[in-house]
VEXMIDO-400425 format. One record per residue (C-alpha): chain; x, y, z; residue in one letter. Coordinates in Angstrom, 3 decimals, always signed. Layout:
BEGIN
+------+----------+----------+----------+------+
: unit :     east :    north :       up : code :
+------+----------+----------+----------+------+
:    A :        X :        Y :        Z :    a :
...
+------+----------+----------+----------+------+
This chain:
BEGIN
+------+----------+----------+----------+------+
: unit :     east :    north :       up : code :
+------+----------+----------+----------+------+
:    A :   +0.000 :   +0.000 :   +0.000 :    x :
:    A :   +1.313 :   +3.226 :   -0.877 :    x :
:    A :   +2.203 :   +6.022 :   +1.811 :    x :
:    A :   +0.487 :   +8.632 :   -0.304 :    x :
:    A :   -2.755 :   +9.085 :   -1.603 :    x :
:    A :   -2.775 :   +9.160 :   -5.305 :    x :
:    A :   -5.049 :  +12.151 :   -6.743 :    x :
:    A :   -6.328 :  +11.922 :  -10.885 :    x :
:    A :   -8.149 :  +14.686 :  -12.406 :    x :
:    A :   -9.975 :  +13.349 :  -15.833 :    x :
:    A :  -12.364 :  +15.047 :  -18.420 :    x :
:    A :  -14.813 :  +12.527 :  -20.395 :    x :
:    A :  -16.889 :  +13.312 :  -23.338 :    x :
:    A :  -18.743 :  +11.025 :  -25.002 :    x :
:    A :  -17.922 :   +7.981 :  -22.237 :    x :
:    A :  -19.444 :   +5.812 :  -19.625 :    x :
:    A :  -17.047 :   +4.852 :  -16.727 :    x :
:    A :  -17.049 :   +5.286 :  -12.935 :    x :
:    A :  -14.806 :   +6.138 :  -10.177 :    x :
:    A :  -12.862 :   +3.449 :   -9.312 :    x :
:    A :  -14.014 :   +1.651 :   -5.754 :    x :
:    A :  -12.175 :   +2.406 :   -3.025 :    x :
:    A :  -11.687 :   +6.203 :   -3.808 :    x :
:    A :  -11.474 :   +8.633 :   -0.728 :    x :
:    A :  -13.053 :  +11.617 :   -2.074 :    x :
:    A :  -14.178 :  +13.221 :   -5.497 :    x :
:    A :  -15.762 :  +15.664 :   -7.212 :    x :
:    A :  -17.129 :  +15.561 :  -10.376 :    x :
:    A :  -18.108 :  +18.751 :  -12.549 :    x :
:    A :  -20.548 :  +19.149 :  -15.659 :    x :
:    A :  -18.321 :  +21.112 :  -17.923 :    x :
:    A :  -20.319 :  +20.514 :  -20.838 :    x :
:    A :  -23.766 :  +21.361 :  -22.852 :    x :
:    A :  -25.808 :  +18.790 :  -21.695 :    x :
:    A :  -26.773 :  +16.673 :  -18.744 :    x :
:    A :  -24.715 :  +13.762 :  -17.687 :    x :
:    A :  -25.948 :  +11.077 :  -15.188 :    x :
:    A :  -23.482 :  +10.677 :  -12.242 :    x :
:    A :  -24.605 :   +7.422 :   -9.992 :    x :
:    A :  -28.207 :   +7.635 :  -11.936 :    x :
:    A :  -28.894 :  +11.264 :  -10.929 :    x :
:    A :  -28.816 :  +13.833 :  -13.504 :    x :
:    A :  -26.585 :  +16.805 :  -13.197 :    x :
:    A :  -27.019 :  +20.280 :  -15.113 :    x :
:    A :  -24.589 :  +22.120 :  -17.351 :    x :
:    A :  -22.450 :  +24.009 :  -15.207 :    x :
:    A :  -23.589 :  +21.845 :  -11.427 :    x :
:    A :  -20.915 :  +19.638 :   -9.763 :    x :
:    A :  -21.314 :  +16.711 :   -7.031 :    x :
:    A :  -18.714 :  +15.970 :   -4.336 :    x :
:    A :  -18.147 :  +12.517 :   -2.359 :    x :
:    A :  -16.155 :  +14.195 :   +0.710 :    x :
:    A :  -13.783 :  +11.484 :   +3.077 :    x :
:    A :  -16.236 :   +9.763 :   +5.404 :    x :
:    A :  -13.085 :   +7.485 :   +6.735 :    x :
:    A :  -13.374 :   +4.461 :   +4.479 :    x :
:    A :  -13.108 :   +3.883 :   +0.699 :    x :
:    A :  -16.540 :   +4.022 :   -1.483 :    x :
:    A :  -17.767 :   +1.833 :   -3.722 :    x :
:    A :  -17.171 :   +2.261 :   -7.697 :    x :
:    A :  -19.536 :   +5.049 :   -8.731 :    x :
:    A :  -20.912 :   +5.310 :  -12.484 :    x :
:    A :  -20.892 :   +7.597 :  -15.100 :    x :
:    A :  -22.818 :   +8.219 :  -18.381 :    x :
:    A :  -21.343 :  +10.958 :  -20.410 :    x :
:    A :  -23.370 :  +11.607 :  -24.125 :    x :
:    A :  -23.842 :  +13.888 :  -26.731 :    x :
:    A :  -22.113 :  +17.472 :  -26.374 :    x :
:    A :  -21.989 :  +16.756 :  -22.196 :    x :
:    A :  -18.496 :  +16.675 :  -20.630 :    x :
:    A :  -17.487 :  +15.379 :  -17.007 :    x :
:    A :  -14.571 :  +16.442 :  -15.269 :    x :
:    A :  -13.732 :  +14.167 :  -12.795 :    x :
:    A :  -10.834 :  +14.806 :   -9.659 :    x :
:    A :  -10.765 :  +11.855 :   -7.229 :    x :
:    A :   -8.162 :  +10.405 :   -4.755 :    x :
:    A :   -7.071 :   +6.958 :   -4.206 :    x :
+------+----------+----------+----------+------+
């Protein structure tokens, strides 16, 4: 296990994915033109969603990115 958390900032257009399980905190911003579904709730052109450290890993969360929509994405491992 690493000393160090590891942090990844991603933008997805056009994609499906998730965060990966066992991420300590994200956040997750609709940078796009269009709705994208984060964890099966919609989220608005310019809105953003944060999973803050509750003091143990989450489970893998999904993604749906389509059309014009874009996702940036920041978690921590």
């Amino acid at each position: 296990m690493d000393v160090l958390a590891r942090i990844t900032e991603q933008d997805f257009s056009g994609a499906t994915g998730e965060l990966p399980a066992g991420f300590l905190f994200a956040s997750v911003k609709n940078v796009g033109r269009e709705d994208v579904v984060v964890n099966g709730v919609p989220l608005a052109p310019g809105e953003a969603k944060s999973y803050p450290f509750v003091g143990k890993g989450y489970e893998a969360v999904p993604f749906e990115v389509n059309g014009a929509a874009q996702l940036r994405v920041m978690y921590i491992l």
